[in-house]
VOMARSE-226960 format. One line per 8 residues: number of its first residue (from 1); for each residue x, y, z of N, C-alpha, C, O, CB. Coordinates in steps of 0.05 Angstrom, whole numbers, plus 32768, in hexadecimal, padded with zeros to 4 digits. Atoms other than C-alpha are relative to their C-alpha. Glycine has a CB too. Layout:
NUM = X/Y/Z/X/Y/Z/X/Y/Z/X/Y/Z/X/Y/Z | ...
END
This chain:
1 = 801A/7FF5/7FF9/7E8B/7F27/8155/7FED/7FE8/8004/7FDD/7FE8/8017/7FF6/8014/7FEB | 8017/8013/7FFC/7E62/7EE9/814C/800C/7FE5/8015/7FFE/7FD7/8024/7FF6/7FF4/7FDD | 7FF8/8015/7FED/7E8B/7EB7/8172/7FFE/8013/8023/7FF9/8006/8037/8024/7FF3/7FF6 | 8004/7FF9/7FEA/7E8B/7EED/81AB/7FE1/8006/8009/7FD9/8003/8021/8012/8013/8003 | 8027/800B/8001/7E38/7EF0/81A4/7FFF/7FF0/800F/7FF8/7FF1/8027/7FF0/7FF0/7FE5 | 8006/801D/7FFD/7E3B/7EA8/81A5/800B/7FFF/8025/7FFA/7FF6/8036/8017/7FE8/7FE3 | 7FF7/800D/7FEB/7E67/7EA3/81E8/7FEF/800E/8015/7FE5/8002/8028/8021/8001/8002 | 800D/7FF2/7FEA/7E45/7EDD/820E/7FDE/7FF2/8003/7FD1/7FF8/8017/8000/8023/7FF8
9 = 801B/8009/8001/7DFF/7EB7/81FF/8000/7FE2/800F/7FEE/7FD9/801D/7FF5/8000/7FE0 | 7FF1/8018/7FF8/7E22/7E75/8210/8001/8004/801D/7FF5/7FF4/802C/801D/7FFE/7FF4 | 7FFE/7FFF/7FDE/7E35/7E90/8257/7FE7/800A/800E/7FE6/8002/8025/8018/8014/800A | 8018/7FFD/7FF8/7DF1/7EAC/8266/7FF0/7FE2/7FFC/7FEC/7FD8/8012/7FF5/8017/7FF0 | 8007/801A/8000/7DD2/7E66/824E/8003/7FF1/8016/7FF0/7FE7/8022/800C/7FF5/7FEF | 7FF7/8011/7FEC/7E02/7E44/8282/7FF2/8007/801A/7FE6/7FF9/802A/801D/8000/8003 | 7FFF/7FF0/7FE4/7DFB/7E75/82B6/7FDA/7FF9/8008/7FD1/7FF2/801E/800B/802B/7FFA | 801E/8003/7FF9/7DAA/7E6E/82B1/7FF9/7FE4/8006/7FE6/7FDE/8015/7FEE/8009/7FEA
17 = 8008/801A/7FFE/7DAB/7E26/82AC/800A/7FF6/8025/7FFC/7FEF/8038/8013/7FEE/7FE2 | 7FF0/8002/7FE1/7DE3/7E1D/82EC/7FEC/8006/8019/7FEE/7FFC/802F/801C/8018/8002 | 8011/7FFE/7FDF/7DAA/7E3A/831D/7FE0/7FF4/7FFF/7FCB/7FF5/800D/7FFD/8028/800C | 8022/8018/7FFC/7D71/7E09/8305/800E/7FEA/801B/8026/7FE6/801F/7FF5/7FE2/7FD3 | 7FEB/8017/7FE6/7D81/7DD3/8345/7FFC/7FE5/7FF7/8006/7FD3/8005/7FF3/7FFF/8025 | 7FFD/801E/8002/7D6E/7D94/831B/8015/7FFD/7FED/8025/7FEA/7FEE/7FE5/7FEF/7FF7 | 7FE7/8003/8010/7D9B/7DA1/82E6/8018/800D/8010/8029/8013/8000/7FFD/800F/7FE2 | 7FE8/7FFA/7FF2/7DCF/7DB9/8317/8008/7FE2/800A/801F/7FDB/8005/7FFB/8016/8018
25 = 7FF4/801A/7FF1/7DD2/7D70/833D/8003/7FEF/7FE5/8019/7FE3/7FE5/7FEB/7FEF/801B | 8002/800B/8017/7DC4/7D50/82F7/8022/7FF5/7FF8/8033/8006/7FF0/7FF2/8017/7FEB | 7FE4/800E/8008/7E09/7D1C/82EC/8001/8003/7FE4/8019/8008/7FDE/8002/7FE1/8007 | 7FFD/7FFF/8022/7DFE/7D20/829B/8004/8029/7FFE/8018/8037/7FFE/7FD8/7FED/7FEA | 7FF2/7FD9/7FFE/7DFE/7D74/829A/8018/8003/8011/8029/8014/800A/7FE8/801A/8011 | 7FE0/7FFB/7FF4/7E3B/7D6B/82D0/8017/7FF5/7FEC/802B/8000/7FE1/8004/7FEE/8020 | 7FEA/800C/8019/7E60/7D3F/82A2/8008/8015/7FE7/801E/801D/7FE1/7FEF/7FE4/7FEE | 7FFF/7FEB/801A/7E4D/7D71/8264/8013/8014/8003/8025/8019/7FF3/7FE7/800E/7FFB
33 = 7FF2/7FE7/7FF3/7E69/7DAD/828A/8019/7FF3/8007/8026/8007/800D/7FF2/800F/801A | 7FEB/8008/7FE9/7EA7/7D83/82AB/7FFE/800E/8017/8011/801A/8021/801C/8005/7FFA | 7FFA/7FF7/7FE3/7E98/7D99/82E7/7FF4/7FEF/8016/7FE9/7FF5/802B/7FF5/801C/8005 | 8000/801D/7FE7/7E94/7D4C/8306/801B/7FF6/7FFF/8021/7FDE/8002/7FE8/7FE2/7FF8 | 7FE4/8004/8005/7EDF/7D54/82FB/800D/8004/8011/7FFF/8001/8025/800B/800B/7FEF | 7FEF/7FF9/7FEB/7F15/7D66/8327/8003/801C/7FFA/8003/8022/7FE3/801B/7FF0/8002 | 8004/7FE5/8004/7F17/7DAF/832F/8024/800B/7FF2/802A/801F/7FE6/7FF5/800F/8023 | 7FE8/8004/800E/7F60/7DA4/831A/7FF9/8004/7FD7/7FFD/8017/7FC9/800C/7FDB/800C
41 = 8007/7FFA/8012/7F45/7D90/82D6/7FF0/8017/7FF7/7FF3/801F/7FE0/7FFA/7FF0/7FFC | 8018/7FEF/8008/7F13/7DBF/82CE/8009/801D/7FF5/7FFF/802A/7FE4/7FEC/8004/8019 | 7FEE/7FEB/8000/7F44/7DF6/82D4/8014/7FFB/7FE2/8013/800F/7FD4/8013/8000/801F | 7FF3/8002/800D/7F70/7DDF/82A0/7FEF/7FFA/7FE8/7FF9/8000/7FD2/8011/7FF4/8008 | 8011/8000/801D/7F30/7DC9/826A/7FFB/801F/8002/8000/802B/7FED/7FDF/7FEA/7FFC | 8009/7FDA/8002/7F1C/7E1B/827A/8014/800E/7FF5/8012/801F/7FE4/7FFA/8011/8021 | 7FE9/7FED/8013/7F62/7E33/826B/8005/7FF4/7FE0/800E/8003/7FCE/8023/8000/8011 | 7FFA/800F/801C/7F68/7E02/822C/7FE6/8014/7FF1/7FEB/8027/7FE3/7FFC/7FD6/8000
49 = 8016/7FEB/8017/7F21/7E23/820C/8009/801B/8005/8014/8026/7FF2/7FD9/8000/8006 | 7FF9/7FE5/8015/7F2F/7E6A/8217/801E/8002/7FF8/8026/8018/7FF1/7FFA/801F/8010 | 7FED/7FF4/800F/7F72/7E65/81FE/7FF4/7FF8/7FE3/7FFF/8003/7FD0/8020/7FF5/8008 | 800D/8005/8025/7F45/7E45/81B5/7FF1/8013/8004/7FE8/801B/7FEE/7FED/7FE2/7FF2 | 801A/7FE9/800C/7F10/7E7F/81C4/8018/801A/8000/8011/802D/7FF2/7FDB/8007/801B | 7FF0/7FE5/800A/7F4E/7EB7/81C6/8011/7FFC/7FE6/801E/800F/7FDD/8017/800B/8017 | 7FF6/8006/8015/7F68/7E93/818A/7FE9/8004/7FE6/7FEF/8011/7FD3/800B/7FE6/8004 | 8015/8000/8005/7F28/7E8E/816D/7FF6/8023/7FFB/7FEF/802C/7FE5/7FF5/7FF0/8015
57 = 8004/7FDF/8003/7F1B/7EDF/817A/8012/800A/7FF0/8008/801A/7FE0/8002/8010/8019 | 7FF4/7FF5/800A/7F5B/7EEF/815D/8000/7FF2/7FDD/800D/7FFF/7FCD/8017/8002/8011 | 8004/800B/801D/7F4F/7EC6/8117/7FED/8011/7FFE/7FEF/8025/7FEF/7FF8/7FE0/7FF9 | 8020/7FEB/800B/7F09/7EE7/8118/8010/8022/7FFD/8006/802F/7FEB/7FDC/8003/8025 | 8003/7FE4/8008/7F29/7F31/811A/8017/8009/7FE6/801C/801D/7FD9/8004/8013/801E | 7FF5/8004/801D/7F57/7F1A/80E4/7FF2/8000/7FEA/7FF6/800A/7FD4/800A/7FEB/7FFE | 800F/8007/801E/7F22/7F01/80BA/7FF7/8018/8003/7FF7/801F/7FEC/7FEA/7FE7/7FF9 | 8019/7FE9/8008/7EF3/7F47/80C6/801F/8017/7FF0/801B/8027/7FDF/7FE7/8013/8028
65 = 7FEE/7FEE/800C/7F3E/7F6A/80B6/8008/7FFD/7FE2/8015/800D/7FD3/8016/7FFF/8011 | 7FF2/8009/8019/7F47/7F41/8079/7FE2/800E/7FEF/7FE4/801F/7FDD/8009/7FD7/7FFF | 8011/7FF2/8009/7EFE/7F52/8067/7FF4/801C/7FFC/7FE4/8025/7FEC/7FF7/7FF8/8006 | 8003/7FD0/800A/7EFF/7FA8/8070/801A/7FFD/7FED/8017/800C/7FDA/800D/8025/8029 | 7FE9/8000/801A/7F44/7F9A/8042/7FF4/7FF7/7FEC/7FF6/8006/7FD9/8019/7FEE/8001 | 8010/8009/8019/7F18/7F6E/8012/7FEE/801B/7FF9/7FEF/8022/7FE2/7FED/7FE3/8007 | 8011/7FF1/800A/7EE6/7FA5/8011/8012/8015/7FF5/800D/801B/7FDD/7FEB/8009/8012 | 7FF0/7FEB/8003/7F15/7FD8/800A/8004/7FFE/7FDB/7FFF/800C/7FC8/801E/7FFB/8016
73 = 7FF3/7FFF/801F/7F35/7FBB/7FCE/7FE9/8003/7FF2/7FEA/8010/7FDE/8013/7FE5/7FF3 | 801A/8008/8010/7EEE/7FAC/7FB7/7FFA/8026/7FF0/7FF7/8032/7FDA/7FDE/7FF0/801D | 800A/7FDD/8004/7EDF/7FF7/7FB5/8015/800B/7FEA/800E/8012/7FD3/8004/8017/8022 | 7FDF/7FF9/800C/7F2B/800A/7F9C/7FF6/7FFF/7FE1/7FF7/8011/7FD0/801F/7FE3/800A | 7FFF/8017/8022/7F19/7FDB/7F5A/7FEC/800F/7FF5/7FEF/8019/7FDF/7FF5/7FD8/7FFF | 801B/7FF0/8010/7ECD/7FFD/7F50/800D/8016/7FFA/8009/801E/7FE3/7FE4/8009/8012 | 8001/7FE1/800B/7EED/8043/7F51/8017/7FF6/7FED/8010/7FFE/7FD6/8008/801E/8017 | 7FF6/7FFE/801B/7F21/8030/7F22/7FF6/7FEE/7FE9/8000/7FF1/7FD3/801B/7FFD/8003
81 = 800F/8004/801C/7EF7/800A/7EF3/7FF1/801D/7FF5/7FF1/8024/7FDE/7FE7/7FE6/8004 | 8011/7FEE/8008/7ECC/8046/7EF4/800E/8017/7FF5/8002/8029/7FE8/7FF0/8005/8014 | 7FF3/7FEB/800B/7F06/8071/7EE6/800B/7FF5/7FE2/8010/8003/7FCE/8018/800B/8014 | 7FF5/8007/801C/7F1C/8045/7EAF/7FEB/7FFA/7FEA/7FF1/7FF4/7FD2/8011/7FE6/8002 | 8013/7FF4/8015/7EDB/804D/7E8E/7FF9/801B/7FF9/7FF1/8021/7FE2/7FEB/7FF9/8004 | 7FF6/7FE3/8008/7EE1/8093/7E91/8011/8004/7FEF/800F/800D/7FD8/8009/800D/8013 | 7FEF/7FF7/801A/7F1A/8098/7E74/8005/7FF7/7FE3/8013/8002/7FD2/8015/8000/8006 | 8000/800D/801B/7F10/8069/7E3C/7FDF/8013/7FF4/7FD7/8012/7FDC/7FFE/7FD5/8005
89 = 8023/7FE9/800E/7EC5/809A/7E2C/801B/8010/7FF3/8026/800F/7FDD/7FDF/801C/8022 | 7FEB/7FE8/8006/7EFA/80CE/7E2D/8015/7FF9/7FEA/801B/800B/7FDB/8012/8007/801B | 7FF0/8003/8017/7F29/80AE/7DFE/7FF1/7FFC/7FE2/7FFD/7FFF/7FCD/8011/7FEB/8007 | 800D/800B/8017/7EF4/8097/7DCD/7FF8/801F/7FF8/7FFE/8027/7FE1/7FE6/7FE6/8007 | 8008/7FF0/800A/7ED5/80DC/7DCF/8017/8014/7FF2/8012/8022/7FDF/7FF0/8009/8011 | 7FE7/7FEC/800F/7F23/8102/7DC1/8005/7FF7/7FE9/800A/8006/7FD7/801D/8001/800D | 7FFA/8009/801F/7F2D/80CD/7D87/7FF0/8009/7FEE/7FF8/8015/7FDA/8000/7FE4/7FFC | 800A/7FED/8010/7EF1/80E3/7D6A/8005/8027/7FFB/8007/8032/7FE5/7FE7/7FFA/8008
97 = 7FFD/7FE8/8006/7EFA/8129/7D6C/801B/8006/7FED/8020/8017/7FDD/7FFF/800E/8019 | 7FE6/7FF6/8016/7F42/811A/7D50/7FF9/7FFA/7FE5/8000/8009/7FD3/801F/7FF1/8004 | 800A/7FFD/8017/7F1F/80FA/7D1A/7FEF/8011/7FF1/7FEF/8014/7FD9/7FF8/7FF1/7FFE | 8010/7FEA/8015/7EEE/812E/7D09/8016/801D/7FF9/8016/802B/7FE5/7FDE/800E/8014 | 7FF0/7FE9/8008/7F22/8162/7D10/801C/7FFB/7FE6/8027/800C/7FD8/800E/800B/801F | 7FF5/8008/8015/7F4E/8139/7CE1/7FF8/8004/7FE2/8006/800B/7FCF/8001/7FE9/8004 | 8010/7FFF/8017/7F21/8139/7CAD/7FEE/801C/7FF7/7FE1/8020/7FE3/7FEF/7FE9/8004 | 8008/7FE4/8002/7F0C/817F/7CB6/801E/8012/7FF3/8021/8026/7FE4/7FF4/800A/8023
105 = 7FDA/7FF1/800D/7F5D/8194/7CA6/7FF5/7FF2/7FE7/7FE7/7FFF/7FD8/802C/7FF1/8010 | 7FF8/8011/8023/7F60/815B/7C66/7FEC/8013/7FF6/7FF9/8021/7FE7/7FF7/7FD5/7FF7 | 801A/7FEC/800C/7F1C/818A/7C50/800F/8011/7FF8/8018/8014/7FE1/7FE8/800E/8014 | 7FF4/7FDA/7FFD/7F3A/81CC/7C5B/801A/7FFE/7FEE/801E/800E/7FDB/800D/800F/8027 | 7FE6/7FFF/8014/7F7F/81B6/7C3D/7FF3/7FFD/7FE5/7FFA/800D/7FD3/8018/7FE7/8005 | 8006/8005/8020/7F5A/819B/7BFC/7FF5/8018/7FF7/7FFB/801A/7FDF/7FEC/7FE8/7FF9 | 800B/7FED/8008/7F34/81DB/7BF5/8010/801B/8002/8005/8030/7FFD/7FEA/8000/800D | 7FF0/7FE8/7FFB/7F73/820E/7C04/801C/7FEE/7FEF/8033/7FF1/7FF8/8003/800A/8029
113 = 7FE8/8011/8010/7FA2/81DD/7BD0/8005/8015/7FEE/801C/8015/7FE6/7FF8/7FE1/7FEE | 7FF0/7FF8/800F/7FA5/8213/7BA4/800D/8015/800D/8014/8029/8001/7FF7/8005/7FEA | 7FF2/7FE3/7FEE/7FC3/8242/7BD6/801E/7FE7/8008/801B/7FD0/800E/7FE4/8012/802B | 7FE1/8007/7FF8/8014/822D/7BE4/8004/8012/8022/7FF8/8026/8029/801B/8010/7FE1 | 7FFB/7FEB/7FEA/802F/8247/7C2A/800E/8017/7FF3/8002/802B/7FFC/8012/7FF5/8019 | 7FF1/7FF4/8006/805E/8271/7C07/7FE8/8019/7FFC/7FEA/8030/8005/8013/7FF4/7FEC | 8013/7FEB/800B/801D/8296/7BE9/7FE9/8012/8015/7FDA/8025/8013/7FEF/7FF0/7FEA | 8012/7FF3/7FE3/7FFE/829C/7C35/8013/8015/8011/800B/8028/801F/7FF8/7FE2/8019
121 = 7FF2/7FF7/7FF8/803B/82B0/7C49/8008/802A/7FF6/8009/803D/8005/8010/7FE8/7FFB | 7FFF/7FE4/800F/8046/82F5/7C1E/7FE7/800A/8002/7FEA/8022/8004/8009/8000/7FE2 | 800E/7FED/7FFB/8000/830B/7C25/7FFB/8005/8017/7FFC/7FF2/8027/7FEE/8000/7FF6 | 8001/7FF7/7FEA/7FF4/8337/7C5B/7FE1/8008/8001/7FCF/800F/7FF3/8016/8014/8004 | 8022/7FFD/7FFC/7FBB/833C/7C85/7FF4/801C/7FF8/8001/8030/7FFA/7FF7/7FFD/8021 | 800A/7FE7/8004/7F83/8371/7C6E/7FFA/800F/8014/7FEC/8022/800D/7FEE/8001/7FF4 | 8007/7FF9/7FE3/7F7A/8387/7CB0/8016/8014/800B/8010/8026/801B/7FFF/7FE4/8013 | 7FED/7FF6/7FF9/7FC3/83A0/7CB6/8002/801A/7FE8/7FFD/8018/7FD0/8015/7FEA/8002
129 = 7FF8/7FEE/800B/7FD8/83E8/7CA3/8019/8001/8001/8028/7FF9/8013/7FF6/8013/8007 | 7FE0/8003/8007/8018/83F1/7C88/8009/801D/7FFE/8020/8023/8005/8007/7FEE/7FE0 | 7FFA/7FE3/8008/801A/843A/7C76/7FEC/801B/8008/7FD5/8017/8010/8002/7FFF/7FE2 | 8017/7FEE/7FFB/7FF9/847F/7C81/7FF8/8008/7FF3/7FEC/801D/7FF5/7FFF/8010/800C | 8019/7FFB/8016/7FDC/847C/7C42/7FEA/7FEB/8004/7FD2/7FEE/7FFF/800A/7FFD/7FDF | 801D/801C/7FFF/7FB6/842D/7C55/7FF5/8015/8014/7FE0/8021/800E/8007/7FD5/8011 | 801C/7FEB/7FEE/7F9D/845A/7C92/7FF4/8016/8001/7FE6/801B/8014/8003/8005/8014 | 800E/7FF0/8012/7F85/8491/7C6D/7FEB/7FFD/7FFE/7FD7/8003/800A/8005/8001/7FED
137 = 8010/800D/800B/7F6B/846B/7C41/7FEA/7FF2/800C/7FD2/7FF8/8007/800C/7FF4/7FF5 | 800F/8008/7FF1/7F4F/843B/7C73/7FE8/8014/800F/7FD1/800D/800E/8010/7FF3/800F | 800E/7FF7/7FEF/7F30/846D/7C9D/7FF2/8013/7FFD/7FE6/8021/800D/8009/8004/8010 | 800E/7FE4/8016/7F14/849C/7C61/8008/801F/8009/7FF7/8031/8005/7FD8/7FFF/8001 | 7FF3/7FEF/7FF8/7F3F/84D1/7C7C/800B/8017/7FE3/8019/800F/7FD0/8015/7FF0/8012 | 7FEE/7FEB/8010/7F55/8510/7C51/801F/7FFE/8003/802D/7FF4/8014/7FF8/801E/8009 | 7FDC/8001/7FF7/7F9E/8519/7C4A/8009/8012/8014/8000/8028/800E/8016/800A/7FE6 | 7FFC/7FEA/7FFC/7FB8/8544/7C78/7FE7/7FFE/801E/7FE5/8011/802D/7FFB/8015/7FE3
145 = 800C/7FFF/7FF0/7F83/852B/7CAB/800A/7FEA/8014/7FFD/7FED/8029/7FE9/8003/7FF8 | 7FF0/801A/7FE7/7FA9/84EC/7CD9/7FFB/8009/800F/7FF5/8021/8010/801E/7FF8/8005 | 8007/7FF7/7FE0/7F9E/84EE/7D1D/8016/8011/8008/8011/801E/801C/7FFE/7FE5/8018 | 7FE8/7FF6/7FF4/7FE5/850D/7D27/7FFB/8023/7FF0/8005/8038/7FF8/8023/7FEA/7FF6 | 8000/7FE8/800C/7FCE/8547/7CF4/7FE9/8010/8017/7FEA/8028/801A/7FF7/7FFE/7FDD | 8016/7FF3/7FFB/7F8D/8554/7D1F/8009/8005/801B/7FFE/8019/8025/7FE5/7FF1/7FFC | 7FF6/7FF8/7FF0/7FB2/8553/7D5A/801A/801E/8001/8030/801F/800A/8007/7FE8/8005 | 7FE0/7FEC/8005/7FE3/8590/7D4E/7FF0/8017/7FF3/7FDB/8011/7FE9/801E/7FF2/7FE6
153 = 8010/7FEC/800E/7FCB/85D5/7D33/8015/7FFC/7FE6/802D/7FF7/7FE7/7FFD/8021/8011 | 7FF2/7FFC/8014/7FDF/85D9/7CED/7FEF/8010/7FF1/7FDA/8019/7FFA/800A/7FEA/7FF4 | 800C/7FEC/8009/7FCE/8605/7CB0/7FED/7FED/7FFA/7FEE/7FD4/7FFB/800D/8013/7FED | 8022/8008/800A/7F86/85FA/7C98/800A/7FFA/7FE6/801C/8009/7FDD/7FE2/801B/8000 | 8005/8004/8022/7F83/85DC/7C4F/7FE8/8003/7FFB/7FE4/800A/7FE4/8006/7FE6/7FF4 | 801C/7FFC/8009/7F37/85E0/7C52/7FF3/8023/8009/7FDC/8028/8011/7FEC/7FE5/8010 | 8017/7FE4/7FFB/7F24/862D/7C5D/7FFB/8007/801D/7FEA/8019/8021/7FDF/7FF8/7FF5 | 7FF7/7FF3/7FE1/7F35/8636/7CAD/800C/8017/8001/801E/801E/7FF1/8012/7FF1/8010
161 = 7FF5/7FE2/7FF5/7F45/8673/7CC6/800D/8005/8014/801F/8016/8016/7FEE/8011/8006 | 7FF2/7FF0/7FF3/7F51/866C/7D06/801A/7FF7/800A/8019/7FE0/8014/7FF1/8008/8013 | 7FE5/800E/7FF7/7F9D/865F/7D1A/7FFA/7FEB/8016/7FE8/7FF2/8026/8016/8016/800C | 8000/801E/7FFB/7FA0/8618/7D3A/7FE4/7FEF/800A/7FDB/7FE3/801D/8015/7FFC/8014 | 801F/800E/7FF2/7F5D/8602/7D32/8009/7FE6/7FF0/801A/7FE2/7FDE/7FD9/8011/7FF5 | 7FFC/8018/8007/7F55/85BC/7D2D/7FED/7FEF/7FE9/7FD5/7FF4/7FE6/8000/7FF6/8019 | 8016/800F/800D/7F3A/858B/7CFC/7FF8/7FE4/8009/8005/7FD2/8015/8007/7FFD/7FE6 | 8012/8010/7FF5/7F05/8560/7D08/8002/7FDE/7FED/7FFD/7FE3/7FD5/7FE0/8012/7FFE
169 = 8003/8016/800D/7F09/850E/7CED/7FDE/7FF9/7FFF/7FD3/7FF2/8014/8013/7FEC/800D | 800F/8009/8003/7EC9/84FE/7CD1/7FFE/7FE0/7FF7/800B/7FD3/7FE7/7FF8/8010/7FF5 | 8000/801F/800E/7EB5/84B8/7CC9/7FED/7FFF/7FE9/7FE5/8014/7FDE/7FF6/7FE6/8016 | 8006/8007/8019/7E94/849B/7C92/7FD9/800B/7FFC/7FC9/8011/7FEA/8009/7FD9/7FFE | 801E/7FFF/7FFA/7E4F/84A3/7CAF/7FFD/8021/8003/7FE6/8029/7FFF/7FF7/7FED/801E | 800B/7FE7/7FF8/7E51/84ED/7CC0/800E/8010/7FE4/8022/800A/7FD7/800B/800B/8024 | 8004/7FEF/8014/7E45/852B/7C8E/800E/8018/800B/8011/801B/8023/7FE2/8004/7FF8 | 7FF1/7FEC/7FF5/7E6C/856A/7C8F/7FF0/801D/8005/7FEB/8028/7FEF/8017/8003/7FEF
177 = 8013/7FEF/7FFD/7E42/85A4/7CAA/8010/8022/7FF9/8023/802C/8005/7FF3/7FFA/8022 | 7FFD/7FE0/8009/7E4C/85EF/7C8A/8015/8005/7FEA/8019/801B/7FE2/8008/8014/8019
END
């Protein structure tokens, strides 16, 4: 780019100078130019420079190719520094958390030392019914009242009359009316 600047400014230069008429007859500017040479030479110094200005062009689009590759990598390197500070935040912040969660177990174990697995193991959760007396019980149910009894006509134990009337589950909150 800048040597072809340079040459296109170069041949305008000449070209403006070539139609002044004192520096046209001028023997020291003919000399400069070779063109008080044999038109023989002249021809052969013209092919000798542009074969150094197409040599010349092709170094230059080497060097701008070597320099979008330099940038390239340049960029390449920022994003992976920038990822390798990421992931080192990221590792510092998982180590901590393994340390706080480390030390949140050693806690919990020292405060559940007098419990054995064996002793976690045999109790069963309170949550679980085992029988249809826990859900009875659980659900302050009369005997004789399970969802499978209230579903089905059966005889009355409380003072019903009429053949397959049903009974009603009260919960804990509601009162029995009459």
């Amino acid at each position: 780019v800048f040597l072809g600047r340079r040459l296109a400014g170069l041949q305008v230069f000449l070209a403006s100078a070539l139609e002044i008429k004192n520096l046209k007859s001028n023997p020291a500017f003919l000399s400069f130019l070779c063109l008080d040479k044999l038109p023989l030479a002249n021809r052969v110094i013209c092919d000798t420079l542009e074969v150094a200005v197409q040599e010349l062009r092709e170094q230059l689009r080497k060097r701008e190719n070597l320099e979008l590759e330099l940038d390239f990598q340049k960029n390449m390197n920022d994003e992976k520094d920038q990822e390798i500070q990421n992931l080192s935040k990221e590792n510092q912040l998982l180590r901590q958390q393994k340390d706080s969660l480390g030390n949140l177990l050693s806690s919990g174990r020292k405060s559940n030392s007098s419990k054995n697995l064996t002793d976690l193991r045999q109790e069963r959760p309170k949550s679980m019914i085992g029988t249809l007396d826990e859900f009875t019980a659980k659900f302050n149910l009369k005997s004789g009242e399970s969802p499978l009894a209230s579903s089905s006509p059966s005889r009355s134990s409380h003072g019903d009359t009429e053949p397959g009337a049903r009974r009603r589950i009260f919960s804990q909150g509601e009162e029995t009316e009459g």
